[in-house]
Backbone as JSON Lines, residues from 0, in Angstrom:
{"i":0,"aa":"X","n":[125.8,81.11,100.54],"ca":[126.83,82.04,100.04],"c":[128.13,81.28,99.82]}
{"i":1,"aa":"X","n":[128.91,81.39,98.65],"ca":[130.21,80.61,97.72],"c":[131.0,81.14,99.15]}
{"i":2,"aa":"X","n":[131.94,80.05,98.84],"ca":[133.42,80.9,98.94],"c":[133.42,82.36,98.72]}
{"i":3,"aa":"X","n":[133.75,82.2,97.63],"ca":[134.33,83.36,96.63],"c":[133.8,84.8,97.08]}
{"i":4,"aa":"X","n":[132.1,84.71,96.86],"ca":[131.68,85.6,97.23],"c":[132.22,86.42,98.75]}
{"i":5,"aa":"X","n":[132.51,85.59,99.57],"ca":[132.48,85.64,101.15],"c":[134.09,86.38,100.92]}
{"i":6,"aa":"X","n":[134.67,85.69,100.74],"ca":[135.71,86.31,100.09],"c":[136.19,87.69,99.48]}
{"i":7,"aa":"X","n":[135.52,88.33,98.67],"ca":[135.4,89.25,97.35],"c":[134.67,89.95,99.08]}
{"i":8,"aa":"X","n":[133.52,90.11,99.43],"ca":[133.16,90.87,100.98],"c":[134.39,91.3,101.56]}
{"i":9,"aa":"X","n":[134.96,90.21,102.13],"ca":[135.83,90.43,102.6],"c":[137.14,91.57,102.51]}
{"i":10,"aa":"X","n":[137.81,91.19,101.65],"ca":[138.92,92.04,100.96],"c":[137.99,93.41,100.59]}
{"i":11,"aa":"X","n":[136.85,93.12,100.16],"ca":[136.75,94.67,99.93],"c":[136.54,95.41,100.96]}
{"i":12,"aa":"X","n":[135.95,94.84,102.08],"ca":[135.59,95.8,102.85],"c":[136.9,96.35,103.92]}
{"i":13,"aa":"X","n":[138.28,95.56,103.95],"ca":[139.06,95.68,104.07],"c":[140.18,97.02,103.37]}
{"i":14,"aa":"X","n":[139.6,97.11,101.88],"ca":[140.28,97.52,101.1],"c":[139.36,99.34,101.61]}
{"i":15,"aa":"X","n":[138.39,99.13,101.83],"ca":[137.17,99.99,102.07],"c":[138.1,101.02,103.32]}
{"i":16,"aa":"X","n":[137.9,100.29,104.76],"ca":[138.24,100.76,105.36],"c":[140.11,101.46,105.78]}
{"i":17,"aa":"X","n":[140.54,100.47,104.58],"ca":[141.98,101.03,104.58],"c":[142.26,102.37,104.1]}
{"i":18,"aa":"X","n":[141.35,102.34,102.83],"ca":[141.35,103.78,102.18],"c":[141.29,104.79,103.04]}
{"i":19,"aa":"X","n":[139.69,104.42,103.78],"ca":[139.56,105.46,104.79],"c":[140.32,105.84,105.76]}
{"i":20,"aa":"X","n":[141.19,104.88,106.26],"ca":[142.5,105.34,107.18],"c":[143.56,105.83,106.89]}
{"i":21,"aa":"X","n":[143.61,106.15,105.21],"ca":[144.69,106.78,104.79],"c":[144.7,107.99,104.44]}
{"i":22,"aa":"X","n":[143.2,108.41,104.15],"ca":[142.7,110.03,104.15],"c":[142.66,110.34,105.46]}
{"i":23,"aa":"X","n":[141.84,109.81,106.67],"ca":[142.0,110.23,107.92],"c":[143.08,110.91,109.12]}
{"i":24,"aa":"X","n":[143.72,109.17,108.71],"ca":[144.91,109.19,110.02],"c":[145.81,110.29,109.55]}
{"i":25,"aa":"X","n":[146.54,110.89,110.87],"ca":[147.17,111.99,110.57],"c":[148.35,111.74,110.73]}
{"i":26,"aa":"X","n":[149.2,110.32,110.69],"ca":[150.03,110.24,111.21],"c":[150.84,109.53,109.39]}
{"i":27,"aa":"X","n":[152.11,110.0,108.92],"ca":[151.97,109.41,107.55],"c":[152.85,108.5,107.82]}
{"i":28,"aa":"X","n":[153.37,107.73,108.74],"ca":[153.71,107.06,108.59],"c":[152.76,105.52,108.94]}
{"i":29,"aa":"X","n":[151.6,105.65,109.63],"ca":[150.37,104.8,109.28],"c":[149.98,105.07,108.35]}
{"i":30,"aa":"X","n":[149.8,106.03,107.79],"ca":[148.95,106.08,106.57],"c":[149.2,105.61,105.27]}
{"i":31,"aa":"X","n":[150.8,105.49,105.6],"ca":[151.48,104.09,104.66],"c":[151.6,102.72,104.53]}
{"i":32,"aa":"X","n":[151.48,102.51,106.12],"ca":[150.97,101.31,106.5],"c":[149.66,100.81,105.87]}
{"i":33,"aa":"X","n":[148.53,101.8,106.24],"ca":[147.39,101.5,105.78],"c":[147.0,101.39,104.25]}
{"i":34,"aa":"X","n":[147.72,102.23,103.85],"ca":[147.81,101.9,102.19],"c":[148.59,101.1,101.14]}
{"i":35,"aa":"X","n":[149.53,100.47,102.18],"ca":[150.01,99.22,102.04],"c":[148.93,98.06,101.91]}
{"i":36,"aa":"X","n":[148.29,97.98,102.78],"ca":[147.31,97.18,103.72],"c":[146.14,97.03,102.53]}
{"i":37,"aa":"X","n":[146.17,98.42,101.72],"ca":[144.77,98.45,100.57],"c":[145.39,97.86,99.05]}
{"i":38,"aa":"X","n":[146.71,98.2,99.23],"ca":[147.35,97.57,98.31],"c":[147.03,96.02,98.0]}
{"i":39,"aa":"X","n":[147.17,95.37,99.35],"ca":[146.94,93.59,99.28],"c":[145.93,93.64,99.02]}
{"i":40,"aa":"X","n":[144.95,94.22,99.74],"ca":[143.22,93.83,99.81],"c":[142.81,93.92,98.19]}
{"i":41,"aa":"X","n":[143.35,94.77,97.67],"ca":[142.86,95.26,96.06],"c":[143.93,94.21,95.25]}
{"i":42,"aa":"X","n":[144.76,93.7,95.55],"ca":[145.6,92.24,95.24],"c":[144.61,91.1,95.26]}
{"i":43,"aa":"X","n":[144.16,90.67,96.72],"ca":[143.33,89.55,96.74],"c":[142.26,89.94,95.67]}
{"i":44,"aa":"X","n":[141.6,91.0,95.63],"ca":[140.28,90.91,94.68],"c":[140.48,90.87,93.44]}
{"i":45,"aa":"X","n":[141.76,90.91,92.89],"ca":[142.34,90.72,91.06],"c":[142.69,89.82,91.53]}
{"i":46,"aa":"X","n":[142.99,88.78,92.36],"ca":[143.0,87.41,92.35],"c":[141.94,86.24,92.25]}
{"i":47,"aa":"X","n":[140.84,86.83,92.89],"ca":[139.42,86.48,92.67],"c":[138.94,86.66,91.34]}
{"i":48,"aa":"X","n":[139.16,88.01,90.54],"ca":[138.84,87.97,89.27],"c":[139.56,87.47,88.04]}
{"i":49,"aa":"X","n":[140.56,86.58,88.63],"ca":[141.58,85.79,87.49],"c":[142.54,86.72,87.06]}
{"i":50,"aa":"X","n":[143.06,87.5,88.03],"ca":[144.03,88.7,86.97],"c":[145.43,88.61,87.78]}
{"i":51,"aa":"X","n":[145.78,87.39,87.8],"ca":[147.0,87.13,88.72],"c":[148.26,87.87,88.35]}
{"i":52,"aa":"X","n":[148.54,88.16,87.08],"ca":[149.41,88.91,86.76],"c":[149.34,90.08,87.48]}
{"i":53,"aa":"X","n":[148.28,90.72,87.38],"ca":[147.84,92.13,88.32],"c":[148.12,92.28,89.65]}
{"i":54,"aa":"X","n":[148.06,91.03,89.83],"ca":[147.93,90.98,91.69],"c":[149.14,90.81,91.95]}
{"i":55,"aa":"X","n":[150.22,90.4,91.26],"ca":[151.39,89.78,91.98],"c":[152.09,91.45,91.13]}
{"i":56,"aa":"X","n":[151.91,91.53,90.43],"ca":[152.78,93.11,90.33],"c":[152.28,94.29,91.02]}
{"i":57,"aa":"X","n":[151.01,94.39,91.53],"ca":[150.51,94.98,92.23],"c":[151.47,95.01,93.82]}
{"i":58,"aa":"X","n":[151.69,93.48,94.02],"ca":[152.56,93.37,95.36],"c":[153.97,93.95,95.52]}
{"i":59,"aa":"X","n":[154.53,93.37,94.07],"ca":[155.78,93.26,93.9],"c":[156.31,95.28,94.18]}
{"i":60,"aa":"X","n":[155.67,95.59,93.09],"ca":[155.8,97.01,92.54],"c":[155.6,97.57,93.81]}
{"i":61,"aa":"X","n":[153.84,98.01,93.92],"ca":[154.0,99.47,95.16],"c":[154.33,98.57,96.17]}
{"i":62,"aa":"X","n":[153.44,97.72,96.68],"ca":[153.99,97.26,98.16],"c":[155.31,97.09,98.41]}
{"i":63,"aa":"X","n":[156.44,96.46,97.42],"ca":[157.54,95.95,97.53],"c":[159.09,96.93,97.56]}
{"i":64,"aa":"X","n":[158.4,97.72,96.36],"ca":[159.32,98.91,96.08],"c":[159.05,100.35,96.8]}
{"i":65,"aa":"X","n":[158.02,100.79,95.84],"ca":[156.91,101.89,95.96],"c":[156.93,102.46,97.58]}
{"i":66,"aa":"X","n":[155.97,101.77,98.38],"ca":[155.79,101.8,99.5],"c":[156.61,101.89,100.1]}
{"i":67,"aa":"X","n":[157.56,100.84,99.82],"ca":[159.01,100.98,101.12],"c":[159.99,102.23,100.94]}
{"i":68,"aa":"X","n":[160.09,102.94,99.74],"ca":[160.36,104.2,99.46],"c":[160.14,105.21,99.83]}
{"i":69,"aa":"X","n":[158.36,105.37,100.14],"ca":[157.47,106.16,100.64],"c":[157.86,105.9,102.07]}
{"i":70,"aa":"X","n":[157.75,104.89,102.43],"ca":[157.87,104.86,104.33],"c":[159.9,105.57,104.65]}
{"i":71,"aa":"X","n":[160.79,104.97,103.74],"ca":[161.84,105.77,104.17],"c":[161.87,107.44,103.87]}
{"i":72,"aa":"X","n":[161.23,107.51,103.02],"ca":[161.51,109.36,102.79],"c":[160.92,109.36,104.21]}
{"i":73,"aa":"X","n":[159.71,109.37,104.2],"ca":[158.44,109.9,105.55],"c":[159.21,109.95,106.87]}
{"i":74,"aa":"X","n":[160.12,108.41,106.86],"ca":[160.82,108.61,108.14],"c":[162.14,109.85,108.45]}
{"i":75,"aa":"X","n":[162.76,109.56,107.12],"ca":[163.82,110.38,107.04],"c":[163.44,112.26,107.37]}
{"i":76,"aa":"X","n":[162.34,112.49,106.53],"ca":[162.1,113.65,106.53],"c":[161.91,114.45,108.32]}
{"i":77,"aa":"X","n":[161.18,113.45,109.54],"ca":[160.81,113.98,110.16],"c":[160.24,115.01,110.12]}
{"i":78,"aa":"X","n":[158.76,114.67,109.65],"ca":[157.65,115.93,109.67],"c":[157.54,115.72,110.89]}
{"i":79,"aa":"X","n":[156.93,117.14,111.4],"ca":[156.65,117.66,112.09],"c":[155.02,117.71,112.15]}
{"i":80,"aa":"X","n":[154.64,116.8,113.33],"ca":[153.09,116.29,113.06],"c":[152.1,117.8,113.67]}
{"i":81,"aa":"X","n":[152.86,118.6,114.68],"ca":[151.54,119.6,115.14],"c":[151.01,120.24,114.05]}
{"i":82,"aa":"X","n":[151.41,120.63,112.32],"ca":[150.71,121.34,111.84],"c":[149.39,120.54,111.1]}
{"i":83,"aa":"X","n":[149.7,119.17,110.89],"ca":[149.06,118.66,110.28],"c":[147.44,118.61,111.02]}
{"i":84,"aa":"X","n":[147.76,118.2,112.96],"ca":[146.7,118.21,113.32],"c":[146.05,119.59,113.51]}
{"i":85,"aa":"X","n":[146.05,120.75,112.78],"ca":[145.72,121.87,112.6],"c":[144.51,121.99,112.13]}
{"i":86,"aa":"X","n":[143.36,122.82,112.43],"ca":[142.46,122.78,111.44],"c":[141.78,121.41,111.17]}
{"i":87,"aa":"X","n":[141.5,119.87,111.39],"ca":[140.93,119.29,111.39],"c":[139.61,119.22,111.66]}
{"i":88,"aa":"X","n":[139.04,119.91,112.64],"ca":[137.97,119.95,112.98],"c":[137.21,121.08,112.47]}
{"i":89,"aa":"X","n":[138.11,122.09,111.75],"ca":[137.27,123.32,111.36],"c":[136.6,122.69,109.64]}
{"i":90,"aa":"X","n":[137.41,122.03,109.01],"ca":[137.61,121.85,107.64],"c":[136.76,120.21,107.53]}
{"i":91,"aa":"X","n":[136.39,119.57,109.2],"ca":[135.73,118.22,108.68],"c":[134.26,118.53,108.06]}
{"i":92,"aa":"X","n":[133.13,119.72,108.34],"ca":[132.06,119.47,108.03],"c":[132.02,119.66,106.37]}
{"i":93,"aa":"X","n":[132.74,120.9,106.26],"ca":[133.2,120.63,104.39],"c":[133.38,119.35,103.96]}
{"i":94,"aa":"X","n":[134.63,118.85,104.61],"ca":[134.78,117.8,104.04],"c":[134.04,116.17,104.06]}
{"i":95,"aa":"X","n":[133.17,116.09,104.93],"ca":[132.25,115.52,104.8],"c":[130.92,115.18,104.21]}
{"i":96,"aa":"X","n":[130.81,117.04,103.58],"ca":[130.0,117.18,102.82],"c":[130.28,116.7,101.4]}
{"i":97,"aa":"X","n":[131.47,117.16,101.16],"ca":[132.27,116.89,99.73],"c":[132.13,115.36,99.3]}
{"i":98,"aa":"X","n":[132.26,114.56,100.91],"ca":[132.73,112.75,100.79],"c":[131.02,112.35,100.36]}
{"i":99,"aa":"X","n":[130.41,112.95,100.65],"ca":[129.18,112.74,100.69],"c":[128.78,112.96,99.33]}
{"i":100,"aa":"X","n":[128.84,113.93,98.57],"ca":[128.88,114.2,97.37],"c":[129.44,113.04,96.13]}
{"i":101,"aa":"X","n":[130.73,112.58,96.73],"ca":[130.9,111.65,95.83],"c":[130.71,110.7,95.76]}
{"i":102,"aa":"X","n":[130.4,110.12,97.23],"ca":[129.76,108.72,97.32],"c":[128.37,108.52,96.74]}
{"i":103,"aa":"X","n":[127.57,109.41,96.62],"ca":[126.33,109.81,95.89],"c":[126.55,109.96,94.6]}
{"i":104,"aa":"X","n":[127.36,110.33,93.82],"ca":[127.44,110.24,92.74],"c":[128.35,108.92,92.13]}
{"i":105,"aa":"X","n":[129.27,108.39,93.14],"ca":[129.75,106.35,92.5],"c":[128.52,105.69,92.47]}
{"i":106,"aa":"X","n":[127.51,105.94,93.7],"ca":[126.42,105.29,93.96],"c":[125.67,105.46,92.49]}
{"i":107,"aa":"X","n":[125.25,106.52,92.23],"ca":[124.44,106.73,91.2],"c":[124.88,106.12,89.35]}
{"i":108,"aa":"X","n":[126.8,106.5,89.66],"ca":[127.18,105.78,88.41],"c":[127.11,104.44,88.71]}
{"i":109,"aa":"X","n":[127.84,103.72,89.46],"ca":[128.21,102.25,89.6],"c":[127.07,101.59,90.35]}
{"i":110,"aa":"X","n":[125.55,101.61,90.01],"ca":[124.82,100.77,90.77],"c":[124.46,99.42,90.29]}
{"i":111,"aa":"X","n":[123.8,98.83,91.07],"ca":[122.82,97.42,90.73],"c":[122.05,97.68,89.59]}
{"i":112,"aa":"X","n":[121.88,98.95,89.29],"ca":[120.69,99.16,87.81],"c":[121.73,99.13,86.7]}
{"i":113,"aa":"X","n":[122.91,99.22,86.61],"ca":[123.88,99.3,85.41],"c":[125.12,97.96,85.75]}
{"i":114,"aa":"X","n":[125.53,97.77,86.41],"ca":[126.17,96.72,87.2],"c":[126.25,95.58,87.5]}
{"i":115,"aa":"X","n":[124.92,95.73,88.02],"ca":[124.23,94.35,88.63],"c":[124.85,92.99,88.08]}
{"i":116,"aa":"X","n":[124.7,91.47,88.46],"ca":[124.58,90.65,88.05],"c":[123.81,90.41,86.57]}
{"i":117,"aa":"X","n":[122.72,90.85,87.23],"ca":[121.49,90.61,86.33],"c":[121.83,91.26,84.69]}
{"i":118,"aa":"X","n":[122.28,92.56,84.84],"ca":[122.92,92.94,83.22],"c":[124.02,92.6,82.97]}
{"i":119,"aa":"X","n":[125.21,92.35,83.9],"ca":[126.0,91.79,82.98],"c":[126.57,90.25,84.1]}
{"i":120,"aa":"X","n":[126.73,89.48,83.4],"ca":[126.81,88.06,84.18],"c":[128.36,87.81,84.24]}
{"i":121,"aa":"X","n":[127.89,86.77,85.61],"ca":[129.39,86.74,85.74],"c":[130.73,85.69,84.53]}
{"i":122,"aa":"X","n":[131.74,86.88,84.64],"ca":[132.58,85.53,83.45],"c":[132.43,84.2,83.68]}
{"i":123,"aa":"X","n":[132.73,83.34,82.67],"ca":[132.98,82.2,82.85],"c":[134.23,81.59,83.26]}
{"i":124,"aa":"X","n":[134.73,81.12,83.57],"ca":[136.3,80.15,84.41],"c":[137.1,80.15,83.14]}
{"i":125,"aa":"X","n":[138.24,80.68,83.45],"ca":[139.12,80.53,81.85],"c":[139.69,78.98,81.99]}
{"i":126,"aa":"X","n":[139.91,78.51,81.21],"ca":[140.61,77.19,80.4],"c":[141.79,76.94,81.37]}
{"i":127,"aa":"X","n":[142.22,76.26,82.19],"ca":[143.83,75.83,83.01],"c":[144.84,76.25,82.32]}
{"i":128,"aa":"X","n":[144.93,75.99,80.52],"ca":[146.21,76.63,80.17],"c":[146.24,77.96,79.94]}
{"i":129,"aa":"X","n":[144.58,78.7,79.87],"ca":[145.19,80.28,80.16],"c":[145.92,81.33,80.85]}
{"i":130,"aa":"X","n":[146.6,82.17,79.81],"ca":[147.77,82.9,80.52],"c":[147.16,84.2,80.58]}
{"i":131,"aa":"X","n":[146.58,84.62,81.62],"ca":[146.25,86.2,81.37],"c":[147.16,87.3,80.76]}
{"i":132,"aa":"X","n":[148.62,86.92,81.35],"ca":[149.67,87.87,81.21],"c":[149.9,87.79,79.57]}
{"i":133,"aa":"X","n":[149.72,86.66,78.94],"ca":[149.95,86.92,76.74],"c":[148.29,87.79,76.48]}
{"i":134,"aa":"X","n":[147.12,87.28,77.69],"ca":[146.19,88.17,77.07],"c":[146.26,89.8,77.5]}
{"i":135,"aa":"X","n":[146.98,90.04,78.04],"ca":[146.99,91.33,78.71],"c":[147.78,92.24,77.69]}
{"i":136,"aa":"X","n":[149.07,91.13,77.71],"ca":[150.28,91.74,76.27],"c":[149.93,92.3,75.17]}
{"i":137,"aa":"X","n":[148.51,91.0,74.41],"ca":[147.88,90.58,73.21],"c":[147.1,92.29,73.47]}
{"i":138,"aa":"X","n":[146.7,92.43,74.15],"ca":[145.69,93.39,74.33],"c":[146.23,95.1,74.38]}
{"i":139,"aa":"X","n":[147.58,95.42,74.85],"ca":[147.95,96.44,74.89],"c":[148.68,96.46,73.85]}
{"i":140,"aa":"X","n":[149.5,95.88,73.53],"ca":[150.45,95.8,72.4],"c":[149.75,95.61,70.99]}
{"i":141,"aa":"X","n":[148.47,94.86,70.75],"ca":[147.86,95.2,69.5],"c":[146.6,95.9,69.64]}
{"i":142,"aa":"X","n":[145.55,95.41,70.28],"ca":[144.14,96.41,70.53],"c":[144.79,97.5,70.63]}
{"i":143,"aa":"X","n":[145.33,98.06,72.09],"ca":[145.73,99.16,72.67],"c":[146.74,99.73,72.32]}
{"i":144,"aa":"X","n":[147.54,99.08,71.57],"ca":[148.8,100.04,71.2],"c":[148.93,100.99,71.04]}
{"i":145,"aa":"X","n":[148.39,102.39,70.7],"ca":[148.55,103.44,70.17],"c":[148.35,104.22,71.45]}
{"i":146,"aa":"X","n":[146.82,104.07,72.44],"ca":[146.73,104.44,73.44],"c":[147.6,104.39,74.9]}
{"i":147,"aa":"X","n":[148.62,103.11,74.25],"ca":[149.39,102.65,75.61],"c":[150.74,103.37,75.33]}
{"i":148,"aa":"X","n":[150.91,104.06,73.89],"ca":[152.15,104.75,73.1],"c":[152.09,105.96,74.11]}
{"i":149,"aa":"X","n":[150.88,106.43,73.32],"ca":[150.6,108.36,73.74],"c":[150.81,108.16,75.71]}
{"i":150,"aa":"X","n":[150.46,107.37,75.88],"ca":[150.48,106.96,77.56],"c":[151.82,106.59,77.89]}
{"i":151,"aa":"X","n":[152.79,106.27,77.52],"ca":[154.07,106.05,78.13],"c":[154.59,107.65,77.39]}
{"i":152,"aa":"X","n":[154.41,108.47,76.45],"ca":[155.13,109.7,75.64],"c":[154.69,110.35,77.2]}
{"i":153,"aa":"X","n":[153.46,111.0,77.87],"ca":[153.41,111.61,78.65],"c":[153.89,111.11,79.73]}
{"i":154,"aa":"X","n":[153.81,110.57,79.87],"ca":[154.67,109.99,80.93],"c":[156.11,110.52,81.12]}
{"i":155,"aa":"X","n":[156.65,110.14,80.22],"ca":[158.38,110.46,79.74],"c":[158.29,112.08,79.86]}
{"i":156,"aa":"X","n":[157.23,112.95,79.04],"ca":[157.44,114.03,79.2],"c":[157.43,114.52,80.58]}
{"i":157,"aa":"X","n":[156.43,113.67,81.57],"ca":[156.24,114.74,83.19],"c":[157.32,114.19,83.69]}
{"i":158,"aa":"X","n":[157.96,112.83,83.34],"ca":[159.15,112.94,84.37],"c":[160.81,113.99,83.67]}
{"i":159,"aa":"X","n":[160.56,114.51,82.45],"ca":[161.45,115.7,81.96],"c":[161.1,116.49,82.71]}
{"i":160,"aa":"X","n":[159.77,116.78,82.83],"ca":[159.39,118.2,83.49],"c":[159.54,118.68,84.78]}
{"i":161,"aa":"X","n":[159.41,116.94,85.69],"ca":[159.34,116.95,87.05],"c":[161.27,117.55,87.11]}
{"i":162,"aa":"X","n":[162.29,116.94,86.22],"ca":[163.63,116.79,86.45],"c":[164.22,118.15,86.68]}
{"i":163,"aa":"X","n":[163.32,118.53,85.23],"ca":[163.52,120.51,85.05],"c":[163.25,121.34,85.55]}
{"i":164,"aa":"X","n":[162.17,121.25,86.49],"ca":[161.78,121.38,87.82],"c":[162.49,121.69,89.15]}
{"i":165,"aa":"X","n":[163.12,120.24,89.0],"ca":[163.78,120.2,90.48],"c":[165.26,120.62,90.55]}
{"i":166,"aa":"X","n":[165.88,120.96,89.27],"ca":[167.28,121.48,88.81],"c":[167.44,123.21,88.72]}
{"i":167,"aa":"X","n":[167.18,123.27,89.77],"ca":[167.34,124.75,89.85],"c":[169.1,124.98,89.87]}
{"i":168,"aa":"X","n":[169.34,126.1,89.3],"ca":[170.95,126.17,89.32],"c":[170.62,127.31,91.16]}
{"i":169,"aa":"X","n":[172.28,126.8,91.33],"ca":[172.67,127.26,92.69],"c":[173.25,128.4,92.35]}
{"i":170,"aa":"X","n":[173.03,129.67,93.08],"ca":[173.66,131.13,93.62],"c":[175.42,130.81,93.39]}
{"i":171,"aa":"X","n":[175.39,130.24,94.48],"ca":[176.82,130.32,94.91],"c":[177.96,129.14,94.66]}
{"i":172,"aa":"X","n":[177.04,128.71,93.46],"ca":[177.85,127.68,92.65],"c":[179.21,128.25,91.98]}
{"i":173,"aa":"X","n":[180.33,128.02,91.99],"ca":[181.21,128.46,90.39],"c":[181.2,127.65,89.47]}
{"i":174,"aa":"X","n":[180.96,127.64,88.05],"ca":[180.9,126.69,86.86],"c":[181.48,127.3,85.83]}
{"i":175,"aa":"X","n":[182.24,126.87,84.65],"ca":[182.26,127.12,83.64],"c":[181.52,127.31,82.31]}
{"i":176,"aa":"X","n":[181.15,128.33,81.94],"ca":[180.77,128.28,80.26],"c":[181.25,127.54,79.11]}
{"i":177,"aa":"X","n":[181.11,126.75,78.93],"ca":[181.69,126.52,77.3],"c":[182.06,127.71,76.41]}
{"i":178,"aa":"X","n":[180.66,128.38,76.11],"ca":[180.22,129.17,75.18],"c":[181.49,130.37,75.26]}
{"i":179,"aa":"X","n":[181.51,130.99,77.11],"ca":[182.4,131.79,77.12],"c":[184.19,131.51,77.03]}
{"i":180,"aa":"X","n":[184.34,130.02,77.31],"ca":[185.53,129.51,77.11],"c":[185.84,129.67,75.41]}
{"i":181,"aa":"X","n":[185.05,129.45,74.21],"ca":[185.34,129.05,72.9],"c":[185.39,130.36,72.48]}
{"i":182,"aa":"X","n":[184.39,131.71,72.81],"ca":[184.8,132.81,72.73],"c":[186.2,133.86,72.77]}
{"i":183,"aa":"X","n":[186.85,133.08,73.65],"ca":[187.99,133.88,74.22],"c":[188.83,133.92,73.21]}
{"i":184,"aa":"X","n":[189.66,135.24,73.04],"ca":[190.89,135.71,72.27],"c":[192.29,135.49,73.27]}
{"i":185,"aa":"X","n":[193.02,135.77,72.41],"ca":[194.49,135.49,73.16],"c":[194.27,137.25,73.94]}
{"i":186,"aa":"X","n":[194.06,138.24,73.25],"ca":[194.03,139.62,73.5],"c":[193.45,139.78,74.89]}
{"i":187,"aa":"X","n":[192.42,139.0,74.78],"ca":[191.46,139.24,76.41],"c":[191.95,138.51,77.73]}
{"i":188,"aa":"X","n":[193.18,137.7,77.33],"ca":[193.87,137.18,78.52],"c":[195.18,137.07,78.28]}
{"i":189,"aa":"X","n":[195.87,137.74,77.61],"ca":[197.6,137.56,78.14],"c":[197.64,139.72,77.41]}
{"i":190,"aa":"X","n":[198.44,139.6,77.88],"ca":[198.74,141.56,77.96],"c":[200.66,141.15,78.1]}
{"i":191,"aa":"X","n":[201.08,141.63,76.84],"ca":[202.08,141.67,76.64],"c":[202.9,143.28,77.22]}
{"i":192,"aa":"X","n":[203.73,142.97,78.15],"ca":[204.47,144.44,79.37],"c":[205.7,144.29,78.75]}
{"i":193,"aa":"X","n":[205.94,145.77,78.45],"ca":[207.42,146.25,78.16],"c":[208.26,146.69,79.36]}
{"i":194,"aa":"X","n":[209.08,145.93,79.88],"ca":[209.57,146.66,80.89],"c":[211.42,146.68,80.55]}
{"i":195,"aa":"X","n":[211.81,148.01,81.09],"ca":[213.41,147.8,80.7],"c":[213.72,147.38,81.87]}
{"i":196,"aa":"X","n":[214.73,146.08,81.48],"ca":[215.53,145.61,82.44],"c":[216.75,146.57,83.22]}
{"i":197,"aa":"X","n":[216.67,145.97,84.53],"ca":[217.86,146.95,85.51],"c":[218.89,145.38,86.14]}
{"i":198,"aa":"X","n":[220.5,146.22,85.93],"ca":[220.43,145.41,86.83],"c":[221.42,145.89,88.09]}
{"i":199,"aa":"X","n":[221.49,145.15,88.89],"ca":[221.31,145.65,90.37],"c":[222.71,145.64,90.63]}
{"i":200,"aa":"X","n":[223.21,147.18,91.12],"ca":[224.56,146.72,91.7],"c":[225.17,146.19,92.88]}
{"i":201,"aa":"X","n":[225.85,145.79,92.7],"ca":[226.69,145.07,93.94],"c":[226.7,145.86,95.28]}
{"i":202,"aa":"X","n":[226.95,145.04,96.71],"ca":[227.5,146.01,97.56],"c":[228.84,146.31,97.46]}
{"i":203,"aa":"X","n":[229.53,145.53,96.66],"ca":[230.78,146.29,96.64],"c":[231.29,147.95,96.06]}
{"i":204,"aa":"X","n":[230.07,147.84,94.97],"ca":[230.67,148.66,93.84],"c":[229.91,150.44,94.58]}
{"i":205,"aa":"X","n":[228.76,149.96,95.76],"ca":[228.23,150.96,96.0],"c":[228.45,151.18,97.3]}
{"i":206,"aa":"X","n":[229.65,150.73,97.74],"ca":[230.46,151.27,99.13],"c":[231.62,152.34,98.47]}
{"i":207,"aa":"X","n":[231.95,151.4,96.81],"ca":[233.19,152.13,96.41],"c":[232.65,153.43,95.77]}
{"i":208,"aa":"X","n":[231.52,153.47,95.16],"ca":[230.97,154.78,95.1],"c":[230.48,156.06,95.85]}
């Protein structure tokens, strides 16, 4: 058994069991940890398959940014862990059944009969001066272009939607209208009062009276 192979075992089964600790554990601030943890493992194995560009933005991005974002909200928020461990044990045989379900059906899509070595072989070693990252470019920007278009448009639209969403106007806000500011007449705010002037007499003049 290669390197490589021993290797490619490795990380995956790593990557394997991380997953599983991130659906499990009930605690989310491991469960960020742990999906940190699947982050690298699924790094090393696009490193094995020559996709270094992948792997190092893979790090950079969720692990670097992503993740550390996720672990400060989680902390900040202070959830409150008793509800979560709620119901675990009533809802595992479902859900075991369900896990079961789909692992039976990756099994059935992604096997050794469609998969295998044997139908499709392994690549060959790219050339030292290949750059995956101009073939990746080459590939979205002309093959894929149109698909990678409509894919950044939705995108743009759910984060409008997420914005419009989260902008609820406040009750007990005060704000101005435009609309009702450009409306206004002089009539609806100044009120012209006739009043006759008095004027006030003296104490002298109203002792002498």
């Amino acid at each position: 058994m290669s390197a490589e192979l021993i290797l490619f075992y490795l990380f995956s089964t790593i990557l394997v069991v991380a997953g599983f600790m991130v659906i499990t554990i009930r605690n989310p601030v491991k469960a960020a940890l742990f999906l940190v943890l699947a982050f690298i493992a699924c790094a090393g194995v696009w490193i094995l398959l020559e996709a270094e560009f992948l792997a190092i933005t893979l790090v950079l991005v969720y692990v670097g940014a992503v993740m550390v974002l996720f672990l400060f909200v989680v902390m900040m928020l202070d959830i409150n862990l008793a509800p979560l461990k709620e119901g675990f044990t009533r809802y595992l045989p479902l859900g075991a059944i369900i896990a079961l379900v789909i692992v039976i059906e990756i099994s059935i899509v992604v096997g050794p009969e469609r998969f295998g070595l044997e139908q499709i072989p392994a690549p060959e070693p790219a050339a030292a001066d290949f750059s995956n990252t101009k073939e990746l470019g080459r590939l979205l920007y002309v093959q894929y272009v149109y698909p990678f278009e409509l894919a950044a448009v939705i995108l743009l639209v759910a984060i409008v939607a997420a914005i419009a969403l989260t902008l609820r106007p406040k009750r007990h806000t005060k704000f101005i209208k435009i609309e009702d500011q450009l409306d206004v007449r002089r009539n609806d705010r100044v009120r012209m009062v006739n009043m006759p002037a008095e004027k006030k007499k003296s104490p002298r003049r109203q002792k002498q009276g």
